[in-house]
N, CA, C and O atoms as CSV, one atom per row, in Angstrom:
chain,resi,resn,atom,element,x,y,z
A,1,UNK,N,N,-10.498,11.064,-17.482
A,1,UNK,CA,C,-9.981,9.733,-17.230
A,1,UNK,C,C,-9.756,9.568,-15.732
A,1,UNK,O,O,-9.328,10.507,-15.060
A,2,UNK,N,N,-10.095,8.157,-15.107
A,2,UNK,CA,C,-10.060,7.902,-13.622
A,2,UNK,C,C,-8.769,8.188,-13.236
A,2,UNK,O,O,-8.116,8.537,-14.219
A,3,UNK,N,N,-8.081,8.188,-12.145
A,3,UNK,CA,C,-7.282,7.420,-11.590
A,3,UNK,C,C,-7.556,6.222,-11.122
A,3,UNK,O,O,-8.633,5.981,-10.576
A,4,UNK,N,N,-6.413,5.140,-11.316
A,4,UNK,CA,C,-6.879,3.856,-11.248
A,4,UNK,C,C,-5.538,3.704,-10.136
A,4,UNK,O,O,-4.349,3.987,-10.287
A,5,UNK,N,N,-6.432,3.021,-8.740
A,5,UNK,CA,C,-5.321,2.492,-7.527
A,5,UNK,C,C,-5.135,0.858,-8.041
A,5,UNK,O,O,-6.126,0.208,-8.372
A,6,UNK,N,N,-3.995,0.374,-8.065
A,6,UNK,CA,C,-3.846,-1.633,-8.476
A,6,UNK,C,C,-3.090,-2.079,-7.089
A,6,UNK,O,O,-2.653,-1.444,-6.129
A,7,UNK,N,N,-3.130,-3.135,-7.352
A,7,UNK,CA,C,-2.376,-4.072,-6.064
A,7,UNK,C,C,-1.087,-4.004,-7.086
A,7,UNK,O,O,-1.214,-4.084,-8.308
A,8,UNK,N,N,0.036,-3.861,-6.483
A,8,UNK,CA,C,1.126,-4.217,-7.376
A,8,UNK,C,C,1.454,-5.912,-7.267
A,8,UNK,O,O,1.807,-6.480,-8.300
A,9,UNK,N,N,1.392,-6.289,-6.654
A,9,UNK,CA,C,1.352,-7.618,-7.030
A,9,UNK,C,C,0.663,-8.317,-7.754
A,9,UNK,O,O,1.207,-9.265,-8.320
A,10,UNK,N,N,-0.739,-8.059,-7.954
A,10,UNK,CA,C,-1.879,-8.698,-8.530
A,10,UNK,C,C,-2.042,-8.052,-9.286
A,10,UNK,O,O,-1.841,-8.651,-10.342
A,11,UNK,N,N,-2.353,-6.944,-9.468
A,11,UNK,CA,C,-2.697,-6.156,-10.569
A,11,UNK,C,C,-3.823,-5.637,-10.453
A,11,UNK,O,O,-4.227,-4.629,-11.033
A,12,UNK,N,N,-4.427,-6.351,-9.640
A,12,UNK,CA,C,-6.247,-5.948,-8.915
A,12,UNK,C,C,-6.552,-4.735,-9.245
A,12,UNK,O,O,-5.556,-4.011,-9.240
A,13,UNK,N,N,-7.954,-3.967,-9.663
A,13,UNK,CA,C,-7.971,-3.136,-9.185
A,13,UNK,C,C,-8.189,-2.411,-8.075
A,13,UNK,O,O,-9.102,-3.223,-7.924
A,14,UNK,N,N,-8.264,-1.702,-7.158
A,14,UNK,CA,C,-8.593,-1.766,-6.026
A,14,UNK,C,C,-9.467,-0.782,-6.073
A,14,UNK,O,O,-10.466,-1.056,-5.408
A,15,UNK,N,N,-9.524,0.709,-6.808
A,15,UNK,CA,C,-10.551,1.336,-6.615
A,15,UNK,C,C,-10.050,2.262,-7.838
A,15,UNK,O,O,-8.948,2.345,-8.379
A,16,UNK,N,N,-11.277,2.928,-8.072
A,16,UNK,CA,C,-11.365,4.031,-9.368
A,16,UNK,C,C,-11.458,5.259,-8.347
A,16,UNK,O,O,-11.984,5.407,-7.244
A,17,UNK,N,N,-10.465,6.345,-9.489
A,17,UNK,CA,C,-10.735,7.760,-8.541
A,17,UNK,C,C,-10.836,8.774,-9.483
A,17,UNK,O,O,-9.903,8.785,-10.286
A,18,UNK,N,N,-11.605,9.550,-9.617
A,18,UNK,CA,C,-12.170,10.949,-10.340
A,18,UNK,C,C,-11.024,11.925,-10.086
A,18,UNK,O,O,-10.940,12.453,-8.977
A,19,UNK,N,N,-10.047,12.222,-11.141
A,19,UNK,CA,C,-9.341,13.724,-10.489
A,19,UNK,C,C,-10.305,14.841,-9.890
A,19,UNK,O,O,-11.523,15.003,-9.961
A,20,UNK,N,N,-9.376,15.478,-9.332
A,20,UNK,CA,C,-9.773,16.994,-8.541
A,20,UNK,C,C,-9.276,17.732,-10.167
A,20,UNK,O,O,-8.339,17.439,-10.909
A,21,UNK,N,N,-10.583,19.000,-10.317
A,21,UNK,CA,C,-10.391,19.581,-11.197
A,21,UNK,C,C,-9.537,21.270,-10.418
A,21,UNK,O,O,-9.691,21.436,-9.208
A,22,UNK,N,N,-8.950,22.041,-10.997
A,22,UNK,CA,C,-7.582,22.626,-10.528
A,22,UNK,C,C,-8.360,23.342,-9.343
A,22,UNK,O,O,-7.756,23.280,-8.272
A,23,UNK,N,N,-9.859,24.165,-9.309
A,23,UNK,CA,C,-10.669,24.813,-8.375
A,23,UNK,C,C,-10.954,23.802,-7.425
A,23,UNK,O,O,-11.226,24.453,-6.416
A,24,UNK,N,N,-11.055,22.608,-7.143
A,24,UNK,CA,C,-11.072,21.700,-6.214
A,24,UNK,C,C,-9.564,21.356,-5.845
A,24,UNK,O,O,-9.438,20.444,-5.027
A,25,UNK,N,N,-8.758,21.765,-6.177
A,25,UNK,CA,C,-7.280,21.312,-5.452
A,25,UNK,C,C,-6.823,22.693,-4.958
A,25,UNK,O,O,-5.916,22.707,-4.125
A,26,UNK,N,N,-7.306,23.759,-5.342
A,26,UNK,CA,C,-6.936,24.916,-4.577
A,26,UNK,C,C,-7.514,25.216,-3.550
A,26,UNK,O,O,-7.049,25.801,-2.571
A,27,UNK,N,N,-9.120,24.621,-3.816
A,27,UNK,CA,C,-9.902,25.096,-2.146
A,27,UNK,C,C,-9.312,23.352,-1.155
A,27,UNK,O,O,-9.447,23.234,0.063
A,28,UNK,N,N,-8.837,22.486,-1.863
A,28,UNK,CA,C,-8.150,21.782,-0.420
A,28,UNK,C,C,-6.369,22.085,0.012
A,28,UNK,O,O,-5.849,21.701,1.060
A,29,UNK,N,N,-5.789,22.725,-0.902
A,29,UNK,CA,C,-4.715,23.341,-0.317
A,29,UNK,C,C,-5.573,24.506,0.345
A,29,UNK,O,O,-5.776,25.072,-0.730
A,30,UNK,N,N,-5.885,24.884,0.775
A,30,UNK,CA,C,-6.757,26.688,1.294
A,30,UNK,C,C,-6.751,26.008,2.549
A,30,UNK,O,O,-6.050,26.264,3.529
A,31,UNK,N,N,-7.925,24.783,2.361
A,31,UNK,CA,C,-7.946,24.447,3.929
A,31,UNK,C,C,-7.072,23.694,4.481
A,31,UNK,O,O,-7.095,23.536,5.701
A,32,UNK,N,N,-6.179,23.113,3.731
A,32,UNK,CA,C,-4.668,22.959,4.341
A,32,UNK,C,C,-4.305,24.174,5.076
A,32,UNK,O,O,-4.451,24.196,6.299
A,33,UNK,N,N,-4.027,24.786,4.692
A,33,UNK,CA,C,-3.315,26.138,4.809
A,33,UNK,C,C,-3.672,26.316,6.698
A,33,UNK,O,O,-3.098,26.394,7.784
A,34,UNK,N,N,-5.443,26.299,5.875
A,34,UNK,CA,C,-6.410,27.059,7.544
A,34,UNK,C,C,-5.543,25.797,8.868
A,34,UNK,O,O,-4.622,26.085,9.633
A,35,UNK,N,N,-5.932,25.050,8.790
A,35,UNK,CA,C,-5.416,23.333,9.114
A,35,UNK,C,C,-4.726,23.345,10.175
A,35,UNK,O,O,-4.933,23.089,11.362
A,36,UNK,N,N,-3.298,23.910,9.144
A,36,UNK,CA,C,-2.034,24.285,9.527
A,36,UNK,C,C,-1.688,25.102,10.848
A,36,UNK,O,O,-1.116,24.777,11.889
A,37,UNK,N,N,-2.382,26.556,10.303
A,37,UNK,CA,C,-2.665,27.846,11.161
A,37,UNK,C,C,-3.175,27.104,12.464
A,37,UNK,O,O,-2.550,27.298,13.506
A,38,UNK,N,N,-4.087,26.410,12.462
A,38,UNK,CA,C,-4.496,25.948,14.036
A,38,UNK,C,C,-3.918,25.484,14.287
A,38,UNK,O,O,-3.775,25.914,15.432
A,39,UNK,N,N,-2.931,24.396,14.125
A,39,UNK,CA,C,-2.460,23.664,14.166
A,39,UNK,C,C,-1.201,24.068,15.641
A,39,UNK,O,O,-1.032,23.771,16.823
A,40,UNK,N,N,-0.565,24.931,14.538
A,40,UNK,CA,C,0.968,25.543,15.057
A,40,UNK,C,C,0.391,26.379,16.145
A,40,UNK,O,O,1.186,26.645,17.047
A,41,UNK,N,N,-0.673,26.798,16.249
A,41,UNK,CA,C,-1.313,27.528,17.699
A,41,UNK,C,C,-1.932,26.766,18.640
A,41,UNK,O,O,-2.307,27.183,19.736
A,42,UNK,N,N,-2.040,25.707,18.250
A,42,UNK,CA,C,-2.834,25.142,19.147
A,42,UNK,C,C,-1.526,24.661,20.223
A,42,UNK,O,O,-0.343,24.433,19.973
A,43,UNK,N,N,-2.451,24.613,21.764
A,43,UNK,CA,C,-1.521,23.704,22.775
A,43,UNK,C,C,-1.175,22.445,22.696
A,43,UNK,O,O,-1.765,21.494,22.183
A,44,UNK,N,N,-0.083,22.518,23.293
A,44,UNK,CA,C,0.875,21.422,23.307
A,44,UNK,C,C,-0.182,20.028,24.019
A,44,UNK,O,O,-0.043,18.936,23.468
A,45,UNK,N,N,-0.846,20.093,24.803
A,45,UNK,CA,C,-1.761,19.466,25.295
A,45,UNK,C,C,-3.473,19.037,23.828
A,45,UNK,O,O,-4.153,18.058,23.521
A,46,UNK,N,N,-3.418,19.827,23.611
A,46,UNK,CA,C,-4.512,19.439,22.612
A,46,UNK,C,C,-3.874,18.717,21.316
A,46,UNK,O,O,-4.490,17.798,20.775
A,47,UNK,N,N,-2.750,19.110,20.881
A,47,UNK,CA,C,-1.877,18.319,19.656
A,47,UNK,C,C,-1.081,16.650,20.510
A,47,UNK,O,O,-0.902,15.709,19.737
A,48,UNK,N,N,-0.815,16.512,21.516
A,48,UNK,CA,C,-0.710,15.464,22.172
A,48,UNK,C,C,-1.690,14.249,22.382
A,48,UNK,O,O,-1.378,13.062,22.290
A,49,UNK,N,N,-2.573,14.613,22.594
A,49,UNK,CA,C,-3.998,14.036,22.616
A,49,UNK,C,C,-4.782,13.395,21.226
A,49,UNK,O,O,-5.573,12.459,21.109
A,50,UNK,N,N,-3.957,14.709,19.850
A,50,UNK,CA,C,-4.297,14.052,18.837
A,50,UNK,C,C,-3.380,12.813,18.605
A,50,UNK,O,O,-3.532,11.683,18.143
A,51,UNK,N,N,-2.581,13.385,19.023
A,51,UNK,CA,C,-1.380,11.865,19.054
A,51,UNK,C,C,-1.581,10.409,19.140
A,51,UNK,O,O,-1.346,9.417,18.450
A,52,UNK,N,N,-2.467,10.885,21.026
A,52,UNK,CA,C,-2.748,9.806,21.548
A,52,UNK,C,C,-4.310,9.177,21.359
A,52,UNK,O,O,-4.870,8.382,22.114
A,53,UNK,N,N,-4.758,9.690,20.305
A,53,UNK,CA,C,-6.400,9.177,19.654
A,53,UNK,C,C,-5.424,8.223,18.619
A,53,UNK,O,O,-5.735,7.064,18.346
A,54,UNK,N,N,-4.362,8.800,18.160
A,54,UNK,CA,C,-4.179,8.258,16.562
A,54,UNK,C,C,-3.495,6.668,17.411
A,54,UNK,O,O,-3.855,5.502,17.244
A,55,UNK,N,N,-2.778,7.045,18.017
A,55,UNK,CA,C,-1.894,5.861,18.482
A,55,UNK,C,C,-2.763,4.990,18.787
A,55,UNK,O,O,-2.569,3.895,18.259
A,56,UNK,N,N,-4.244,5.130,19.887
A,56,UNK,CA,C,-4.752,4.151,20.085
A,56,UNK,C,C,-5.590,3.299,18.792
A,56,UNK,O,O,-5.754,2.081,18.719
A,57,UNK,N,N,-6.022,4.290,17.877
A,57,UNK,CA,C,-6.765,3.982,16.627
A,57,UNK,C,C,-5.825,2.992,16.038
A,57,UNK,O,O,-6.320,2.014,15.477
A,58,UNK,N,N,-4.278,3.143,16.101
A,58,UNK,CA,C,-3.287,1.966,15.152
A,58,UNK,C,C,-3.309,0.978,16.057
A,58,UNK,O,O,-3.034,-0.097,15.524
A,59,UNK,N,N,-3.584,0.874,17.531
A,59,UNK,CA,C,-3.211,-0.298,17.727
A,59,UNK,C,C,-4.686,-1.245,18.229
A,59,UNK,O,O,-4.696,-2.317,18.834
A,60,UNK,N,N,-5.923,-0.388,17.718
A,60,UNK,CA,C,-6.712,-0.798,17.640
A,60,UNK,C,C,-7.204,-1.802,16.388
A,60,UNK,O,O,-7.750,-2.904,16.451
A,61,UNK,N,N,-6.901,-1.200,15.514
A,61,UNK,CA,C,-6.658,-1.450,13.966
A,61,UNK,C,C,-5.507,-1.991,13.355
A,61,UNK,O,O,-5.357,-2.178,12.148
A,62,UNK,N,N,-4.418,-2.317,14.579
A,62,UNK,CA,C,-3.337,-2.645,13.625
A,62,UNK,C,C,-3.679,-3.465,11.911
A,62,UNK,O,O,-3.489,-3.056,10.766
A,63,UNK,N,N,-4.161,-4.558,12.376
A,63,UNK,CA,C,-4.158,-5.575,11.334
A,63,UNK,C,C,-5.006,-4.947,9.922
A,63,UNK,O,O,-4.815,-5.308,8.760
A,64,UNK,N,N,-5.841,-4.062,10.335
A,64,UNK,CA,C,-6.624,-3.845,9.027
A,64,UNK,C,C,-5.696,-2.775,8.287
A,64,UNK,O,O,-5.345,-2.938,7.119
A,65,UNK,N,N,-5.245,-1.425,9.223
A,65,UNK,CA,C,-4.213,-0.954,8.905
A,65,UNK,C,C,-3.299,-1.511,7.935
A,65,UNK,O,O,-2.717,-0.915,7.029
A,66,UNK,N,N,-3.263,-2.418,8.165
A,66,UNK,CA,C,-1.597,-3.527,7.507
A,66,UNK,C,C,-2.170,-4.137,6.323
A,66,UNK,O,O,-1.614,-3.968,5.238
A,67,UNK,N,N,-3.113,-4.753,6.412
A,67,UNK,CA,C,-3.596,-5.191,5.337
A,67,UNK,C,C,-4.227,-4.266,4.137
A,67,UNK,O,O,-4.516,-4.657,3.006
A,68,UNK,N,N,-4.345,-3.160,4.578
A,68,UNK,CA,C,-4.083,-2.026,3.269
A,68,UNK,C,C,-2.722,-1.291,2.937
A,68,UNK,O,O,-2.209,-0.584,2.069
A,69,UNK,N,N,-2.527,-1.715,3.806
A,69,UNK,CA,C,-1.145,-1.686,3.171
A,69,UNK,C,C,0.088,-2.040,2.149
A,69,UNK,O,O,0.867,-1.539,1.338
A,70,UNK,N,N,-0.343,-3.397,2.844
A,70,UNK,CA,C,-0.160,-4.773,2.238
A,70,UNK,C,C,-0.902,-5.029,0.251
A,70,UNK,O,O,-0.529,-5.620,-0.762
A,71,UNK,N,N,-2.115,-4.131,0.678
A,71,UNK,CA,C,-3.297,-4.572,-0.503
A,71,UNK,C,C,-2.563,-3.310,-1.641
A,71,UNK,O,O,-2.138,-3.536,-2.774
A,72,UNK,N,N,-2.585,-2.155,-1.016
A,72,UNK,CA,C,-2.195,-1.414,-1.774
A,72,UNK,C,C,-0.187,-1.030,-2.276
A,72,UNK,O,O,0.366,-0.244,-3.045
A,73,UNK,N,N,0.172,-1.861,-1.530
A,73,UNK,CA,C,1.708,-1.435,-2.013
A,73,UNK,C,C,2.619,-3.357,-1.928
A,73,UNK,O,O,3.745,-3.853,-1.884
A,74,UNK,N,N,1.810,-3.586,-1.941
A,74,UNK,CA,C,2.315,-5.106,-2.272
A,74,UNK,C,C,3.270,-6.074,-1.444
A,74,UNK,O,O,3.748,-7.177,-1.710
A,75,UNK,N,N,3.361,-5.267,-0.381
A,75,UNK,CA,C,4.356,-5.488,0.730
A,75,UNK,C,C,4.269,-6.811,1.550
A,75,UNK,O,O,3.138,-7.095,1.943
A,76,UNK,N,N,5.045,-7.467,1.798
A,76,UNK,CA,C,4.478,-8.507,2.779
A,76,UNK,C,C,3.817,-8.092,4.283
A,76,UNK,O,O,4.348,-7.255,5.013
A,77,UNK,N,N,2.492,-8.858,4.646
A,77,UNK,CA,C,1.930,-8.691,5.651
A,77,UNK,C,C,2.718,-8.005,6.876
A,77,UNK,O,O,2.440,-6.970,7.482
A,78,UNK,N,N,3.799,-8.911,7.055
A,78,UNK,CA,C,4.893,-8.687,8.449
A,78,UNK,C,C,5.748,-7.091,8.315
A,78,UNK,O,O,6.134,-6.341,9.211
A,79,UNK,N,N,5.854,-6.949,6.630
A,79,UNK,CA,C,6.948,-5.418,6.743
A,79,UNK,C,C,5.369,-4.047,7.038
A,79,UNK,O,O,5.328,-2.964,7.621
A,80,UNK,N,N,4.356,-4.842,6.309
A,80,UNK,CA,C,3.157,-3.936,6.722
A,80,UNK,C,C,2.750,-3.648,8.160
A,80,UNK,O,O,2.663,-2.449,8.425
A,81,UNK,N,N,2.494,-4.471,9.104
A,81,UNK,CA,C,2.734,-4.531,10.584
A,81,UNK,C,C,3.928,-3.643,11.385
A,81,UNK,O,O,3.833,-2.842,12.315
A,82,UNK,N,N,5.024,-4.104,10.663
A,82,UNK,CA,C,5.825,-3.263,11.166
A,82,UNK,C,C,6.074,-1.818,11.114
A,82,UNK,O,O,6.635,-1.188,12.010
A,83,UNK,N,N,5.481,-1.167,9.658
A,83,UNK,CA,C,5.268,0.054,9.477
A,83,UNK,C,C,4.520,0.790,10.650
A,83,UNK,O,O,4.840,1.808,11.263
A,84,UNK,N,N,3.258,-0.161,10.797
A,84,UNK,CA,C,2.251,0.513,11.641
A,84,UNK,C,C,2.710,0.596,13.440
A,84,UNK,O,O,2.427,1.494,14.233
A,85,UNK,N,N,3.410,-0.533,13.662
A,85,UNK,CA,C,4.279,-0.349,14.977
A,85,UNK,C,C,5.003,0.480,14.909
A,85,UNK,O,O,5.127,1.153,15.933
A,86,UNK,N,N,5.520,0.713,14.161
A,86,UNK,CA,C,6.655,2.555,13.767
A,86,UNK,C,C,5.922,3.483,13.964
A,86,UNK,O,O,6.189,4.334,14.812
A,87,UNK,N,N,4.530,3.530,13.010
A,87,UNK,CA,C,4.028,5.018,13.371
A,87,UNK,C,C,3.535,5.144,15.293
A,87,UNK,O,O,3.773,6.038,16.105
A,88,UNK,N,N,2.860,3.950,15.428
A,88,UNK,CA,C,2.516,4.046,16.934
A,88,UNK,C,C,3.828,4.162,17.981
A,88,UNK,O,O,3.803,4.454,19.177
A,89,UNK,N,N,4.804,3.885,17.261
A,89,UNK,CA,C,5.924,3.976,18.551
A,89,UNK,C,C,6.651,5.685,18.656
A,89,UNK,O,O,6.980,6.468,19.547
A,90,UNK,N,N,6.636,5.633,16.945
A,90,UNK,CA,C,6.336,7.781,16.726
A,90,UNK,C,C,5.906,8.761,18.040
A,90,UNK,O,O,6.427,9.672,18.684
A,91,UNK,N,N,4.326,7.826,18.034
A,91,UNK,CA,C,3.527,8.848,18.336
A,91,UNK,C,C,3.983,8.978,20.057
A,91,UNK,O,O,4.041,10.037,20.683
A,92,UNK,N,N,4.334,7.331,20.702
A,92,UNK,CA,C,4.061,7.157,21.935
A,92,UNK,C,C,5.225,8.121,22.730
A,92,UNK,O,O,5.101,8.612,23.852
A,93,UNK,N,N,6.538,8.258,21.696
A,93,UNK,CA,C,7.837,8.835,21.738
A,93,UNK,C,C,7.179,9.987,22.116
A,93,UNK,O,O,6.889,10.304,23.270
A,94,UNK,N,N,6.865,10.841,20.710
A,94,UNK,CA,C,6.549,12.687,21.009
A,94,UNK,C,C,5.531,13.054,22.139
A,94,UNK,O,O,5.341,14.212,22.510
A,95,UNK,N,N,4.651,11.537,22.844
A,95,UNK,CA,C,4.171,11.573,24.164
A,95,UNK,C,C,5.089,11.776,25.012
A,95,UNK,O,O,5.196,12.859,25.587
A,96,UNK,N,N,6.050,10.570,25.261
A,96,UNK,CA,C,6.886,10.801,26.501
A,96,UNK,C,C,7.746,12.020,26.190
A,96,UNK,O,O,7.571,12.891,27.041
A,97,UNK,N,N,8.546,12.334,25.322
A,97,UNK,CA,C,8.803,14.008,25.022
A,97,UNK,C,C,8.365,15.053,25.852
A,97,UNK,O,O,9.015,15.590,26.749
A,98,UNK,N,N,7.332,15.279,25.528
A,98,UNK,CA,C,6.520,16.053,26.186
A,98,UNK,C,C,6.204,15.882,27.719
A,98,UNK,O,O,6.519,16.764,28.518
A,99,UNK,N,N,5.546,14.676,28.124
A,99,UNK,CA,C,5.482,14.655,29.407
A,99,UNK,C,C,6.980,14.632,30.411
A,99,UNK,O,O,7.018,15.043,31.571
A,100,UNK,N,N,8.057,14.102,29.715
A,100,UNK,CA,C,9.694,14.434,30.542
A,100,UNK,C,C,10.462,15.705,30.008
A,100,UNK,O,O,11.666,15.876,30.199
A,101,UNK,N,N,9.665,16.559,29.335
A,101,UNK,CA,C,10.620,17.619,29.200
A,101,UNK,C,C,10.186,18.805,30.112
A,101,UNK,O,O,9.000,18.965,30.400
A,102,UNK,N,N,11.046,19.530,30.503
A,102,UNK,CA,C,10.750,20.937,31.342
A,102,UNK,C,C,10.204,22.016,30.955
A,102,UNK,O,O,9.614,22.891,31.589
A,103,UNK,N,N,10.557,21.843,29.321
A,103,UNK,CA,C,10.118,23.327,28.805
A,103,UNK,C,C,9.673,22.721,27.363
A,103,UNK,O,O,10.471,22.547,26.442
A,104,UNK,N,N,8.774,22.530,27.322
A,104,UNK,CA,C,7.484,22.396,26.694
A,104,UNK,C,C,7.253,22.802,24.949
A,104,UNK,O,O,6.826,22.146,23.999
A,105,UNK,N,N,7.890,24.544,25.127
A,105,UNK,CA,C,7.902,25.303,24.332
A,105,UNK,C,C,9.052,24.360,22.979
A,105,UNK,O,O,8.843,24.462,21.770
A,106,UNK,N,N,9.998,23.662,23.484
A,106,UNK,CA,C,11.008,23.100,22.725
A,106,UNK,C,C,10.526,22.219,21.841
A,106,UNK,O,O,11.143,21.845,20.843
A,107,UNK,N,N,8.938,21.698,22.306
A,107,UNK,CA,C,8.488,20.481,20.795
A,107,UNK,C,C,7.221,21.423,20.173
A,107,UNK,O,O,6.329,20.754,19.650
A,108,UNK,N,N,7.076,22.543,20.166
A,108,UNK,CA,C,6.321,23.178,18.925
A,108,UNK,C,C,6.609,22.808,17.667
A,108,UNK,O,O,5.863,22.360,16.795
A,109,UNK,N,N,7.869,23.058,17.653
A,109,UNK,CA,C,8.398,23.067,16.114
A,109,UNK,C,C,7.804,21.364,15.549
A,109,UNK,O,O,6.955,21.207,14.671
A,110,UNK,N,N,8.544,20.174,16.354
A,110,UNK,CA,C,7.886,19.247,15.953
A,110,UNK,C,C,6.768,18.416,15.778
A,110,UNK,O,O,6.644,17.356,15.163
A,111,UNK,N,N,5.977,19.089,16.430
A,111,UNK,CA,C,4.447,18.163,16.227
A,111,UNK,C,C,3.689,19.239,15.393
A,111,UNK,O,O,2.538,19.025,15.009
């Protein structure tokens, strides 16, 4: 049986989805896992940068962003917008973080 995504407002469907059978949800937790491992090693400079791809991608996209948002959780347009100004203001934050702090080593833990 699908998974079925709806508009909660409408009821729409919005898309059909095939479960992951249990050997397909273990090899994408696995590469979670791997993901991760780079992740927490990687420099503070290369995880910043992912930051600042994502930030420009939301405010490139705000509106389409929002409007799946909107499509999929029923939200009004304006609280959808505003979500997406949150995540970009997130990201722009753990930027300046980084570039005004002295010791560097102190935002591992969070990004």
């Amino acid at each position: 049986m699908n998974l079925v995504s709806r508009n909660p407002f409408t009821g729409e469907i919005i898309k059909e989805f095939e479960p992951m059978n249990l050997g397909e949800c273990v090899q994408e937790i696995q590469k979670s896992r791997k993901a991760f491992r780079y992740w927490e090693k990687a420099p503070i400079q290369e995880r910043t940068g992912y930051f600042r791809a994502i930030s420009k991608r939301l405010r490139e996209q705000q509106r389409t962003f929002a409007e799946t948002i909107t499509r999929e959780m029923g939200k009004p347009i304006g609280q959808s917008l505003a979500e997406i100004e949150n995540a970009h203001g997130f990201s722009t934050t753990l930027r300046r973080m980084r570039r005004n702090s002295s010791k560097r080593s102190r935002l591992r833990p969070m990004l």
